[in-house]
N, C-alpha and C positions, 0 to 999 in steps of 0.2 A: 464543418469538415465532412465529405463525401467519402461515404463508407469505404473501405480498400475491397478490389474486388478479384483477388487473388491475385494481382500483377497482372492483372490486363489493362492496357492502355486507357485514360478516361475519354478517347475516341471513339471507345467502343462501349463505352459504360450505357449500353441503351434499356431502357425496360424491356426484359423480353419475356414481361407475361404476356398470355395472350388476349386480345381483347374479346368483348362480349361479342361482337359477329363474327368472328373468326370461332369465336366459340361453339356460337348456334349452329355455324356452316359444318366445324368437325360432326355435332350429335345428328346432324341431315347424314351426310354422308356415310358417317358410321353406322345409323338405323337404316340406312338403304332408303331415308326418305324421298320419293321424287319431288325435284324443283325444278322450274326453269331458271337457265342462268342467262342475265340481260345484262352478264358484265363481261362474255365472251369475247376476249380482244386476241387469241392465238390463229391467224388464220391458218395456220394446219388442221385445225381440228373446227375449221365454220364448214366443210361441205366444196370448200372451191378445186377446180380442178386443178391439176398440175400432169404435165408431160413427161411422166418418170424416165423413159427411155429418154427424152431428150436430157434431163438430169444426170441420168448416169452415164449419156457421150460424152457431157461436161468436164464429167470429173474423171472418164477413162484417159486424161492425158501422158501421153509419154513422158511427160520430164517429173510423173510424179512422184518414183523415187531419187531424186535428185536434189537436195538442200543447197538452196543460192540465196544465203538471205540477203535484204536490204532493207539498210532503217526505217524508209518510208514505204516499204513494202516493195513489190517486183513491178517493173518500170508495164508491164505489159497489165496490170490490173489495175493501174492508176490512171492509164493510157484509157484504157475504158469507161475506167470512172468522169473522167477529163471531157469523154465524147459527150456523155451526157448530160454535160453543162453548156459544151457546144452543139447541142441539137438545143438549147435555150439559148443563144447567140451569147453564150458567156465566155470570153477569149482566157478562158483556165485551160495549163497544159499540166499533163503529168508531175510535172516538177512542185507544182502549186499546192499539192492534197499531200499525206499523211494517212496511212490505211491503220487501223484497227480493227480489233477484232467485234469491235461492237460501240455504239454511243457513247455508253458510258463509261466504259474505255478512255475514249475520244473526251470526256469532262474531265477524267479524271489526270490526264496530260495536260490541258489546259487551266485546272486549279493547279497544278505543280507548273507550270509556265507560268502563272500570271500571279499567282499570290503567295505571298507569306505566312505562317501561323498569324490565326486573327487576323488575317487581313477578308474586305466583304467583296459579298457578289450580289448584286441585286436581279431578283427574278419575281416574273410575274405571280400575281393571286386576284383571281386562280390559277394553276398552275397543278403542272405532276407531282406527287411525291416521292421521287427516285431524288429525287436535289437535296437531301436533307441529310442522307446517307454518304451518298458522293462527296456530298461539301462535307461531312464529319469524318469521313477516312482521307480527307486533305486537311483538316484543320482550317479550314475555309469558312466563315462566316456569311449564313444567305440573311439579307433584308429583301422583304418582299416589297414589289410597287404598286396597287391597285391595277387595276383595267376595270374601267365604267364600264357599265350597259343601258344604254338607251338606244333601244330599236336595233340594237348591234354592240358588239362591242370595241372598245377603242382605250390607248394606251392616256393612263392620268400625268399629263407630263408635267403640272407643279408639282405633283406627289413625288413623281420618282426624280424628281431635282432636290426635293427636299430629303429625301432619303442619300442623297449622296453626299458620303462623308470624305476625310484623309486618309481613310484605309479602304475606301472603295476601288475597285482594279477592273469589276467589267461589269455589264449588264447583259443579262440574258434574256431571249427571244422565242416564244414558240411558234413558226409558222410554217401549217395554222396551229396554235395554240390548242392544248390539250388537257382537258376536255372542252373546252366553249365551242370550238372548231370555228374560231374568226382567223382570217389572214390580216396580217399587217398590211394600210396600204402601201400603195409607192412613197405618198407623201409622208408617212408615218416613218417609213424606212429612211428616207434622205433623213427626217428632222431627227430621231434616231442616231443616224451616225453622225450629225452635224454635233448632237450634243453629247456623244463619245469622245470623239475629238476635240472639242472644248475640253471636254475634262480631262484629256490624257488618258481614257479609259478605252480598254477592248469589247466588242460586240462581239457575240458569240448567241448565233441561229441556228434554230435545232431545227430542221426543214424534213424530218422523218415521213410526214403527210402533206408533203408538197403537192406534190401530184395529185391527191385527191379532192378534187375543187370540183365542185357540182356547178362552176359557170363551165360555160362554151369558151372561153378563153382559157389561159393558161396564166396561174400566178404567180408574179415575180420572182425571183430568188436573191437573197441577202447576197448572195456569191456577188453580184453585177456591183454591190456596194464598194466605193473607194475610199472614202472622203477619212473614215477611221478605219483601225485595225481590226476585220473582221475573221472572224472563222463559223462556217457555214459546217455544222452535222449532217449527214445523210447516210443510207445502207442498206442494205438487200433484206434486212430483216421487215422494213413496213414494203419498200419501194416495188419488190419483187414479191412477197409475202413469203420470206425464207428466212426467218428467226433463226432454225437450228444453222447454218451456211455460216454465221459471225463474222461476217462481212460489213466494216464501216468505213468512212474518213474525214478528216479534218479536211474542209480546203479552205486554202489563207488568201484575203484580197487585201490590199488596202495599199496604206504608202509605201512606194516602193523598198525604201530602208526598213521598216517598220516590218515590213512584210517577209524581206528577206532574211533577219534576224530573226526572225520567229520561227521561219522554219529552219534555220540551222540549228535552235537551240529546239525544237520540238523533235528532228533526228537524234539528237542525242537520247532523248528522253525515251524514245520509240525504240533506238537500239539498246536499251536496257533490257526491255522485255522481248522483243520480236516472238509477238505472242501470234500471231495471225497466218493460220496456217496454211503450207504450200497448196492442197489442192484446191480451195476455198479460190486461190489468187490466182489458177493456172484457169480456173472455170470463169472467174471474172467476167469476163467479153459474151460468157454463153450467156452464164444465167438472166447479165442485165439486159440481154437478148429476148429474154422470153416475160421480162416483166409487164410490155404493153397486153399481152393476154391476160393476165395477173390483175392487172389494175379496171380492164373493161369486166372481169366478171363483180369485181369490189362494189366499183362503180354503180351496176346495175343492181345491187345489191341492197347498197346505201338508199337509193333512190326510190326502190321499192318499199324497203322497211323505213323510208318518212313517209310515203307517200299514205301507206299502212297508220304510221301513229298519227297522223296529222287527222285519217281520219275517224279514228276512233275518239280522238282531240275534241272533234267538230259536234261528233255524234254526244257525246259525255257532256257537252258544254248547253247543246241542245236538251238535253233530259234532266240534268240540276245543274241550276245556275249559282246552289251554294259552294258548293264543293267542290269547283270544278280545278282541271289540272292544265297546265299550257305550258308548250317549246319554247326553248328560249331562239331567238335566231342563230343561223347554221350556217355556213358559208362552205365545211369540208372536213375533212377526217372520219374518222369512224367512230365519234362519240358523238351524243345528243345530249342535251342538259335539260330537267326538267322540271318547270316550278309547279311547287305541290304546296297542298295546305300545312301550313307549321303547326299540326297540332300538337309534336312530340318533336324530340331532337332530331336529326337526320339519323343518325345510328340506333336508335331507337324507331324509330320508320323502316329502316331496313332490315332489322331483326323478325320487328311484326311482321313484313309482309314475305321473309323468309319463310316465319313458323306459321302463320294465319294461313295466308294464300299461296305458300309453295313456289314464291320468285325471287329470283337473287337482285337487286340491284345496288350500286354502289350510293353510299351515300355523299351529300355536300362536301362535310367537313373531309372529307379524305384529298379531295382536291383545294381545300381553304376558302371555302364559298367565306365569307362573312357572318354570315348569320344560318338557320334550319329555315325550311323550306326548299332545298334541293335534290334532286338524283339525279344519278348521270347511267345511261343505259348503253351500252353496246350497238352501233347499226349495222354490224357484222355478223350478226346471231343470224342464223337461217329462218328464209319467211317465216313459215307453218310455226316455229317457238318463238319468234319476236311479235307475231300475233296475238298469241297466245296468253306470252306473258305481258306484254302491254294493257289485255283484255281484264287481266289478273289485277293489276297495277291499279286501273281505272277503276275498277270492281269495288276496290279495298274503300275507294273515297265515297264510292258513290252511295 
């Protein structure tokens, strides 16, 4: 029998001691120890520019003491949101999307739409840790499905066939997935919703680092998907680099019945809370206006701090061939993964080179690597300290 824990829900019954690098980070922090942090994912605070007067015309709107809510948010920011599925030749209108005030918002609608207590969600591993919390204040059960890596990575589909039970309701998507940074193909996406649809199951793509693809083309969107019942995440917090703005949406593709039920019972759910607020929704049209600047500074960012690790990579690999450290493949987003010598646990690796060499980085297991031997770094940290600490990083093996 599980201890009683004053009448708090067993939803919430989570350990909250804190763990050993949360630990070490408090006694840094608290001593005024300097470290580099190579887990910077706030782009407020990486150094990028932003056009403040162009932000505050945004929000100087006339109508913004004026409350007119709507369940699926105000018909003029979804309008918006809608355009920029159609500058991707995606034929979603306003009607299609579902505003929130943030992604996981936007899950947390979606496990109350699609599942029961105890009913499962299958999501990738690797994979983010925000899914665990989410799926436990819905009562939602996650089974995870592998994704292999050889030379790239790619989804295990006898695995995640075999992971689907009678109480499975959707499978979830990160593209690109967070942290590996691989996009789903095209063809991975049709077979994908081919075998949603077989199962009677929803697809649900979290497309937060869409846009940030280091090809010359531009990659796909689940949105284009029909074949099953999809719902595509996105929002101004990665797309425009505006976190604090709380700006999200659901948009729904798929069978037409399928699709239009979904969103009548997804307004209902949305007008419970009508949590997303007016001036956020009256700026809509600006803000996602200014995100192409947003994205070329990220862009050139990313690019430089691989081009940076790749070659301290080369250089380390050159001077001991024992201990040497190497990238996993990167196709986009703002995280890198990195395989290192398993001498120690990964949390125990990141502690060391916390207290040893003065850098922060995350370890495997926080993303559900499989096994030690990983870190995942930041490509958003600014040159001069992603140099720096990478230089750090290398140091410790060599």
């Amino acid at each position: 029998m599980k201890p009683k824990s004053h009448g708090f829900a067993d939803r919430v019954h989570w350990n909250l001691h804190e763990n050993q690098l949360n630990r070490a980070l408090s006694e840094a922090r608290d001593a005024a120890s300097p470290f580099i942090d190579l887990t910077q994912s706030n782009p407020t605070a990486c150094g990028f520019t932003y056009d403040q007067a162009e932000i505050r015309a945004a929000l100087a709107h006339p109508g913004l003491s004026r409350y007119e809510p709507h369940p699926r948010g105000m018909s003029s920011a979804r309008a918006a949101a809608s355009l920029y599925y159609s500058e991707q030749q995606i034929p979603l209108t306003a009607d299609d999307l579902i505003l929130t005030s943030g992604t996981s918002e936007a899950y947390s609608f979606l496990f109350r739409l699609l599942c029961n207590p105890g009913n499962e969600v299958l999501i990738p591993s690797p994979g983010y840790p925000l899914f665990e919390f989410l799926a436990d204040l819905c009562d939602v059960k996650l089974i995870r499905y592998p994704l292999n890596y050889d030379h790239g990575w790619q989804i295990n589909f006898p695995a995640l066939s075999e992971a689907v039970t009678e109480r499975t309701r959707a499978v979830i998507v990160v593209h690109p997935n967070n942290p590996t940074g691989h996009y789903t193909s095209r063809t991975d996406q049709l077979k994908l919703a081919h075998f949603c649809a077989q199962h009677g199951m929803a697809l649900i793509a979290d497309e937060v680092f869409l846009d940030f693809s280091m090809a010359k083309t531009r990659e796909t969107s689940f949105a284009r998907t029909n074949e099953a019942l999809t719902f595509t995440l996105s929002g101004i917090s990665k797309i425009c680099g505006m976190p604090q703005m709380k700006l999200a949406w659901i948009a729904v593709s798929g069978p037409v019945e399928q699709k239009s039920e979904a969103l009548a019972r997804l307004e209902i759910i949305a007008d419970a809370y009508l949590s997303v607020g007016t001036p956020v929704q009256l700026a809509a049209s600006a803000l996602l206006g200014m995100r192409a600047t947003f994205q070329r500074q990220v862009i050139h960012r990313v690019q430089s701090n691989l081009r940076q690790l790749d070659t301290q990579l080369e250089n380390q690999s050159a001077c001991n061939r024992q201990s040497t450290c190497n990238r996993l493949a990167y196709q986009g987003g703002w995280s890198a993964v990195l395989r290192v010598p398993a001498l120690q646990s990964d949390e125990d690796l990141a502690i060391s080179l916390l207290t040893k060499a003065g850098v922060c980085v995350h370890p495997g297991h926080f993303y559900d690597f499989p096994q030690s031997g990983y870190a995942v770094i930041s490509l958003i940290v600014p040159e001069k300290e992603f140099a720096e600490g990478v230089r750090r990083v290398l140091a410790y093996f060599g």
